[in-house]
DRENNU-663210 format. One record per residue (C-alpha): residue number from 1; residue in one letter; x, y, z. Coordinates in steps of 0.5 Angstrom, whole numbers, plus 500, padded with zeros to 3 digits. Each point is the difference from the previous one (the first is absolute). Layout:
BEGIN
{NUM,'a',{X,Y,Z}}
...
END
This chain:
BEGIN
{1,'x',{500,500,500}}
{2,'x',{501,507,499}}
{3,'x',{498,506,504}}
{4,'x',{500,507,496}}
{5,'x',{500,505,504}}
{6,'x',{504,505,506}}
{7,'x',{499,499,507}}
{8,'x',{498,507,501}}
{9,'x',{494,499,497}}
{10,'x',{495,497,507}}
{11,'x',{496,496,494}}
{12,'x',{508,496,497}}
{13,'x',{502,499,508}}
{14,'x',{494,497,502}}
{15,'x',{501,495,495}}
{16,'x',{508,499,501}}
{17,'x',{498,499,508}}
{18,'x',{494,495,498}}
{19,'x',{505,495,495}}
{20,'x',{506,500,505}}
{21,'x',{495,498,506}}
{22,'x',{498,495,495}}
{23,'x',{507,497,499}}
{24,'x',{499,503,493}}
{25,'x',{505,499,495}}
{26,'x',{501,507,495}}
{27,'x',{504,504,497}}
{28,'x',{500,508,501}}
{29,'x',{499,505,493}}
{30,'x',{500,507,504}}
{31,'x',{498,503,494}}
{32,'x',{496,508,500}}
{33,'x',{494,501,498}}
{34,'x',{503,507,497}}
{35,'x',{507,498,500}}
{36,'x',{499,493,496}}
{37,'x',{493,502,497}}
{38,'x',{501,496,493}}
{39,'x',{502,493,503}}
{40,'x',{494,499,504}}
{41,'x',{496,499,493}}
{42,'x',{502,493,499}}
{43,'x',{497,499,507}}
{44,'x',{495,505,503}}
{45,'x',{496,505,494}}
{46,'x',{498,504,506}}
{47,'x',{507,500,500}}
{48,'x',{499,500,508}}
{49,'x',{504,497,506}}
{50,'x',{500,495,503}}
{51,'x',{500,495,495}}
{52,'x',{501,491,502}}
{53,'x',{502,497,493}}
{54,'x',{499,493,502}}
{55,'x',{505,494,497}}
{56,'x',{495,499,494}}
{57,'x',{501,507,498}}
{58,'x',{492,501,502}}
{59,'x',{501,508,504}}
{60,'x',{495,501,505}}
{61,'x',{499,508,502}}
{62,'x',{497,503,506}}
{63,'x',{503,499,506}}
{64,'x',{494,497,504}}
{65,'x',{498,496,494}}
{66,'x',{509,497,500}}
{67,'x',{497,499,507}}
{68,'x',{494,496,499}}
{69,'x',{505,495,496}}
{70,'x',{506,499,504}}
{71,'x',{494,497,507}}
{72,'x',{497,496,494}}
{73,'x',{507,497,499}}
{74,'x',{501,499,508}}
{75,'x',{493,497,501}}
{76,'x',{495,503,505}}
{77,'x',{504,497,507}}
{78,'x',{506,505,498}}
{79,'x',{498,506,496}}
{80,'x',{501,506,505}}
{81,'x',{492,502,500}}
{82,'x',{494,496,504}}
{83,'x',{497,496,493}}
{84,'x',{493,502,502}}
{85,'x',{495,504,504}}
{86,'x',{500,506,505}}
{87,'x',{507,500,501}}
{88,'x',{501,500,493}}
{89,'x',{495,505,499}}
{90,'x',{504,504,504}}
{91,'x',{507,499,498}}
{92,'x',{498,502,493}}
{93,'x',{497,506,502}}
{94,'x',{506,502,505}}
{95,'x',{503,499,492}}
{96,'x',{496,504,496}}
{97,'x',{501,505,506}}
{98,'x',{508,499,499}}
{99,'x',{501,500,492}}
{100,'x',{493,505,499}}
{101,'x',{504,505,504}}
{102,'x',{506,499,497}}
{103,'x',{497,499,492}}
{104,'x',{497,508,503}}
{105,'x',{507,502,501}}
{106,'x',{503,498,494}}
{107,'x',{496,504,496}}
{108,'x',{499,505,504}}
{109,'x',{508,500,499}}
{110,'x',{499,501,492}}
{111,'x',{495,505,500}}
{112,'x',{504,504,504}}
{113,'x',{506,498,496}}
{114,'x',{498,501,493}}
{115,'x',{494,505,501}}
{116,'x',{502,508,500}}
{117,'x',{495,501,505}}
{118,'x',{495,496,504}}
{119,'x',{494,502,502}}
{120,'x',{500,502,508}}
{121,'x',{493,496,501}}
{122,'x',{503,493,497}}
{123,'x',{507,502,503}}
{124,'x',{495,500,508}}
{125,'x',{496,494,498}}
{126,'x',{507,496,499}}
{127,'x',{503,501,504}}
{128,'x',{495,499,505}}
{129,'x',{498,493,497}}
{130,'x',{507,497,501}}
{131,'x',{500,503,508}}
{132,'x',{493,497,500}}
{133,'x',{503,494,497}}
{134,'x',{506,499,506}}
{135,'x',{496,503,505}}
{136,'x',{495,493,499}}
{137,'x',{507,495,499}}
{138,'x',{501,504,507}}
{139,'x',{494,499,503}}
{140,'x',{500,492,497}}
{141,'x',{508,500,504}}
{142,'x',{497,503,506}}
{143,'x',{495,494,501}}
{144,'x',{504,494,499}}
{145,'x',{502,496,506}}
{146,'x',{506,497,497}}
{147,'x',{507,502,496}}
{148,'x',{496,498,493}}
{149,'x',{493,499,497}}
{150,'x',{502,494,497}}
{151,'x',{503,496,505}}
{152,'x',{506,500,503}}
{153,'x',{504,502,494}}
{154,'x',{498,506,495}}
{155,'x',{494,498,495}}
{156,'x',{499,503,494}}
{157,'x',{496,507,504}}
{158,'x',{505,499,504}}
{159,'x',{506,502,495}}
{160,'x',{495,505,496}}
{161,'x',{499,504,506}}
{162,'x',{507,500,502}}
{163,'x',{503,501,492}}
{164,'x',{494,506,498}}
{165,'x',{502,504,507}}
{166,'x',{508,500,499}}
{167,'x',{498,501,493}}
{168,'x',{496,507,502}}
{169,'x',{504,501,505}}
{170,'x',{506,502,495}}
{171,'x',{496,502,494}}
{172,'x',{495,506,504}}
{173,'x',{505,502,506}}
{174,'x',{496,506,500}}
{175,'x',{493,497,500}}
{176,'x',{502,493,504}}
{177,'x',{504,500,506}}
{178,'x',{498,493,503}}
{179,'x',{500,503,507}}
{180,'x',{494,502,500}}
{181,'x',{498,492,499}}
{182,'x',{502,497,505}}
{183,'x',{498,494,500}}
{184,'x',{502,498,492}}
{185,'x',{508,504,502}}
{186,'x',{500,495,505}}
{187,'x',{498,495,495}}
{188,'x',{505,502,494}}
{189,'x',{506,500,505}}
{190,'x',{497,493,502}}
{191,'x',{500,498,493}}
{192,'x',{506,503,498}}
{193,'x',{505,497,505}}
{194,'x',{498,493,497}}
{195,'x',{505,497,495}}
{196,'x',{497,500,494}}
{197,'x',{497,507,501}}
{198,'x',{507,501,501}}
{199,'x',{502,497,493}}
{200,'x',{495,502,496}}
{201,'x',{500,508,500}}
{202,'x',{502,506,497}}
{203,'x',{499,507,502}}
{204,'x',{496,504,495}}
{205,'x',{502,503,493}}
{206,'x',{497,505,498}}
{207,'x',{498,498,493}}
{208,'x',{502,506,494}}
END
């Protein structure tokens, strides 16, 4: 397998955390969506990260979709999400919660770089969508009894939380300041002291 795609992105590292906790074997294309633009059209016609090209050629898109196949690979007893019912429902709202913000971010991140003026108006809303977003995560944080939603490691609402907040955290400074969310800080500091978040991580690069 091939993951496509840099660590910065919440959306890739998700994806990179999943495959090392699967024991995946992989290799690493670190190539920019701006930088490297023209090698992803094989692969990905959104020309979008991250992209798994599987050992048969077959190239799978979307981060949550990748996902859904490396749990079929590994069988309901070890995917790194309840198989079914409430605590999956719950699971995969903390995710949509996780990666809705940081889709939020992202294009927001865009607009203001390729537009020569926002609206104010779109510019509050925005903003107030992704600290709503990770004021939510926060709140999910608070409520938990244990180090982990999933189990006593990280499961996949796990990582996208901890991922999505670093992500903002370094991409909006002046918007994010992961103080003001106690309970999801200490749950990135948790996350990012693990091994393999150690491993599969990179400070953000502001594309241009």
């Amino acid at each position: 397998m091939q993951l496509i795609g840099q660590f910065d992105s919440p959306f890739v590292r998700r994806v990179g955390i999943a495959l090392e906790l699967y024991g995946i074997d992989y290799s690493h294309l670190p190539w920019s969506t701006f930088g490297d633009w023209e090698k992803f059209s094989a692969h990905n016609p959104l020309r979008r990260v991250p992209t798994l090209i599987l050992d048969g050629g077959e190239a799978l898109i979307d981060s949550a979709a990748i996902l859904d196949h490396l749990d079929e690979l590994q069988g309901r007893d070890r995917a790194l999400i309840a198989p079914s019912g409430p605590a999956r429902r719950a699971s995969l709202r903390r995710i949509a919660l996780a990666t809705g913000t940081a889709d939020k971010a992202v294009s927001f991140f865009y607009a203001k770089l390729f537009a020569p003026s926002l609206e104010p108006a779109f510019v509050t809303r925005t903003e107030g969508q992704i600290r709503d977003g990770l004021a939510e995560l926060d709140r999910a944080c608070a409520a938990r009894t244990g180090d982990w939603w999933h189990n006593s490691g990280p499961g996949h609402d796990d990582i996208a939380a901890a991922c999505v907040a670093r992500f903002l955290s370094e991409a909006y400074p002046q918007l994010v300041r992961l103080g003001a969310y106690p309970a999801l800080a200490e749950h990135s500091a948790r996350a990012e002291r693990l091994t393999v978040f150690r491993t599969i991580s990179q400070p953000f690069i502001p594309p241009g």
